[in-house]
N, C-alpha and C positions, 0 to 999 in steps of 0.2 A: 618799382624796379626801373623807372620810365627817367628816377632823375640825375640828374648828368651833370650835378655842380654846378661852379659859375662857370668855367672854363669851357663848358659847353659836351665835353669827353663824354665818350658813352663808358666809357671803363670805372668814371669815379661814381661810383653808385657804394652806399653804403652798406648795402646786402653782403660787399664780397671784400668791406673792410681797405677799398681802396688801391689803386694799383700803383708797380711800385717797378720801375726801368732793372731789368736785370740782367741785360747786353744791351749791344748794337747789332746787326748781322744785316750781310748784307746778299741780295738773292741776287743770282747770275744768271745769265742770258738765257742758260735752260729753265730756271726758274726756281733753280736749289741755292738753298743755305747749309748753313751748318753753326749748327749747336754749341754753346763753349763749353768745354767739358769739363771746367768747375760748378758752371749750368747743369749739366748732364749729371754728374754725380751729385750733386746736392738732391736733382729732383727722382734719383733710383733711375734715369733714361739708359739704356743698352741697345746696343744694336740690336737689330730685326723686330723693336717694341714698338707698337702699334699706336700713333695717338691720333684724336680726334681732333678735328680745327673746327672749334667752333666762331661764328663771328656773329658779331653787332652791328646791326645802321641802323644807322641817322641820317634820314631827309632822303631815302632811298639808296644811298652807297656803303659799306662796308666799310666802316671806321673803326674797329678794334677787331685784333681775332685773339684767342688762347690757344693754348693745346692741353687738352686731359688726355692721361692715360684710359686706352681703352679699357681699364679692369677697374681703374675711377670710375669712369662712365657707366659702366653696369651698375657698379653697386649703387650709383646715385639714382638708376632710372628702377632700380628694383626696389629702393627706399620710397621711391615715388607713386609707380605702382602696383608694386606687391598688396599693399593694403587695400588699394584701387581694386583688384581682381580679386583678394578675398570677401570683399564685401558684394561681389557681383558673381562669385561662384553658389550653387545651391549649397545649402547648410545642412550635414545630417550622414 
């Protein structure tokens, strides 16, 4: 997961099939952006929905971030470890 193309990017890793620009946006002095809402409805995004900002560094600074939906994020960390916790719960 560690590799990052020639380009150096922490995003091109081929675990997640490669990243791919789907705006620009740009963050204002409070520190908000906004979503384009062809963005918005392609990815199911609705006002008051919850996502996670995940990010990546390299060489100790934050060089990529994403956003998942929080109800992605569940089911991914439950895929992960739900198995993890039935093999550590007693059996019987």
């Amino acid at each position: 997961m560690r590799n990052r193309g020639k380009a150096g990017s922490c995003c091109a890793t081929p675990t997640f099939g490669g990243c791919k620009v789907e705006s620009l946006v740009t963050v204002d002095d409070r520190g908000q952006m906004v979503l384009p809402k062809e963005l918005r409805d392609r990815a199911g995004i609705k006002g008051g929905d919850k996502l996670a900002v995940i990010g990546w560094e390299k060489e100790g600074k934050v060089c990529c971030l994403s956003l998942i939906k929080v109800e992605e994020l569940s089911t991914m960390v439950k895929g992960v470890l739900g198995p993890l916790m039935g093999d550590l719960l007693p059996k019987g």
